[in-house]
N, C-alpha and C positions, 0 to 999 in steps of 0.2 A: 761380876765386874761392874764396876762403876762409871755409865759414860757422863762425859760431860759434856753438857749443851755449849755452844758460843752464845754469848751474849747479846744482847742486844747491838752495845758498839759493833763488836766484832763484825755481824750481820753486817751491818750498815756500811764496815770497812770493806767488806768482801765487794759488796754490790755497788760500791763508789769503783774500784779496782778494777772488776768484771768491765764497767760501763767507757772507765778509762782505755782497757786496752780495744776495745771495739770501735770506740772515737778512732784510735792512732789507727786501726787497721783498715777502717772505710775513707777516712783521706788518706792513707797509703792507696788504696784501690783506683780510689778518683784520680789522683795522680797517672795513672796509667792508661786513663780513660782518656781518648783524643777529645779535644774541643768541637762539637761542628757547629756549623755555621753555615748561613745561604751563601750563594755563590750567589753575588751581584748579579744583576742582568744585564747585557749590549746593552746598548743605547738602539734606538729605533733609527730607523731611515731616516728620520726630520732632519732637512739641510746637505743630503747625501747631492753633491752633483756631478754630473759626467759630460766630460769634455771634450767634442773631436776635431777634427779635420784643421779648418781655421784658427779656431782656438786653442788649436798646440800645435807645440814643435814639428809633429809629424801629422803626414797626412793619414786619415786613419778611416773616415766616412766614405764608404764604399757602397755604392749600390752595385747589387749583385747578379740583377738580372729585372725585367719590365718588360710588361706588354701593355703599351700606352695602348688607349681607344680612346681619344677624347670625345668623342659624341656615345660612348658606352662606358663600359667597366672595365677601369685600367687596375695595375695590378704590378709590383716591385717590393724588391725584397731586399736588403740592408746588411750589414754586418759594421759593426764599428767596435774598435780599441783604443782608448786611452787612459788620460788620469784622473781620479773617482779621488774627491775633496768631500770633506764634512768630517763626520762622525766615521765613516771607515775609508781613512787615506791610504789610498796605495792605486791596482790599475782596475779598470773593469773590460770586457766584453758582452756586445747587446748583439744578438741578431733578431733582426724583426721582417712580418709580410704586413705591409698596407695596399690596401683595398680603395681606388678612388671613384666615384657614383659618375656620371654623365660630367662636364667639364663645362655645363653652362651659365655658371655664375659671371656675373659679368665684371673684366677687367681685363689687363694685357698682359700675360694671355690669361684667359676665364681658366675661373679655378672652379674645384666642385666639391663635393662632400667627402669626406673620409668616411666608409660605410665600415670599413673592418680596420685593425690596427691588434697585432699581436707580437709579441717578443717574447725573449728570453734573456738571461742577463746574468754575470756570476761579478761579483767583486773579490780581490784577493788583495787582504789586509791583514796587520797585524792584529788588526783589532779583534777580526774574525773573518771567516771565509763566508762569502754571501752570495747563495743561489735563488734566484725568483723569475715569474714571470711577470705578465701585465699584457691587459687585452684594454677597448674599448668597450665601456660597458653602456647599456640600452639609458637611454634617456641622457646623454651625458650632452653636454656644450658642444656646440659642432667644430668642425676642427676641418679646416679646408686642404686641399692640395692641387697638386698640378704633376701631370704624366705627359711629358710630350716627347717622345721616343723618336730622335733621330735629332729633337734639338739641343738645346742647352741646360733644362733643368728637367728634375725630377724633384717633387716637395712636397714635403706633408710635416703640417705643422699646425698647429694649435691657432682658435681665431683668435686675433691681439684681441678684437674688443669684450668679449668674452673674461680676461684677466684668470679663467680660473685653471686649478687641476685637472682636467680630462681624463687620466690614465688610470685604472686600479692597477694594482700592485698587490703580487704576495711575497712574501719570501720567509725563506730559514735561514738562519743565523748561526752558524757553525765556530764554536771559541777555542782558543788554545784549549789542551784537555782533552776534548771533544762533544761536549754537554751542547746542544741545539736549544733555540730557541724562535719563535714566529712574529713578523711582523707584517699588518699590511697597511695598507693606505692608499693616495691618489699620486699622481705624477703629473709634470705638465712636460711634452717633450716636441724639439723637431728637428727636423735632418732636411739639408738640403746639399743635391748632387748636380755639380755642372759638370757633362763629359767635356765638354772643351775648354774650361778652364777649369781643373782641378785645383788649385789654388784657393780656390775658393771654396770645397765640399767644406761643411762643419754639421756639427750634430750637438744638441743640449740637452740634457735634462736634468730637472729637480724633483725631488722625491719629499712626500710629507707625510707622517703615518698618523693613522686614524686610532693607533693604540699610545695609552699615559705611558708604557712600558712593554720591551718583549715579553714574550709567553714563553714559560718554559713549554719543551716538547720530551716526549719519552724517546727513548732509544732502545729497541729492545734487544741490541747486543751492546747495550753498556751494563758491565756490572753495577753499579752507580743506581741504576733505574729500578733492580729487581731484588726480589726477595729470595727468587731461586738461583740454584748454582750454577746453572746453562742459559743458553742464549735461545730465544726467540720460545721464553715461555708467560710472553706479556708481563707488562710493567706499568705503571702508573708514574704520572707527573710527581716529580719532587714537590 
């Protein structure tokens, strides 16, 4: 029997044909392939401020308990709720303990050193839900106050001539979703409480981050974050 070879054309026809339908089936494929893409980051704390007592509608600056010593180491603890502007609008909650040194700086009445200063703080926005804290840290701008237990203020607030940040700051950043992400930086804050006229308690602070962008964070029960099929078997940053 007689076979016959394809020719050359033919060859060439087949392997044009072959290479056609392998085009049309790899963008067929790609087609089914989802697109990804980063997921933008929050924006940072820069410009985040919070507002209490005086400066809103409601009274909301509460000092929650003090044991003034003004010739020693007084010592009050805070809780405040209001409205949080900037970059995550919506309400916040701060509770904090300040720590005040002997009371003999001199003025009416002598104010003294702020030796300790710590909180907590959560913001709930659309933009994202935001938990952090914030202590005074070693070397920082000194920050004066005033404990006088049984009279009319309790105060601890940043020195005006100073002008600067005093407070570090951490926080995570929790987004619709639920993908986190980290920012920290400095804060400049103060709260002041009069028991006898409450009208007048307010609290402020501004937040400025030390990072160009949030950091993303791992999650190790997002599926999102890992490679494997279960939760809590480590994950690595997007």
């Amino acid at each position: 029997m007689v076979q016959l070879r394809p020719t050359a054309g033919r060859r060439r026809g087949v392997v044009a044909r072959t290479m056609s339908v392998l085009a049309v089936t790899i963008a067929a494929l790609a087609l089914n392939v989802p697109a990804s893409s980063a997921q933008v980051p929050p924006p940072t704390l820069t410009g985040e401020t919070f507002l209490g007592g005086l400066f809103t509608t409601e009274p909301s600056s509460v000092v929650t308990s003090a044991n003034c010593n003004p010739t020693g180491t007084s010592t009050f603890t805070y809780q405040v709720t209001g409205p949080a502007a900037g970059p995550y609008v919506g309400t916040f909650t701060e509770t904090g303990t300040v720590t005040i040194g002997p009371q003999s700086n001199a003025g009416t009445p002598p104010t003294g050193l702020v030796t300790s200063w710590t909180a907590s703080f959560t913001i709930a926005s659309a933009t994202g839900n935001v938990t952090g804290s914030k202590s005074l840290p070693t070397g920082a701008p000194p920050v004066v106050g005033i404990c006088t237990e049984g009279g009319d203020v309790f105060i601890a607030q940043r020195a005006a001539a100073t002008g600067a940040d005093v407070l570090a700051y951490t926080a995570t950043i929790t987004v619709p979703g639920g993908a986190q992400y980290a920012d920290h930086g400095l804060s400049e804050a103060s709260i002041n409480d009069f028991p006898t006229e409450p009208t007048f308690d307010n609290f402020f602070e501004q937040f400025v981050s030390e990072q160009a962008t949030t950091t993303p964070l791992c999650n190790e029960n997002d599926q999102s974050d890992q490679d494997q099929t279960g939760n809590d078997q480590g994950c690595q940053n997007p």
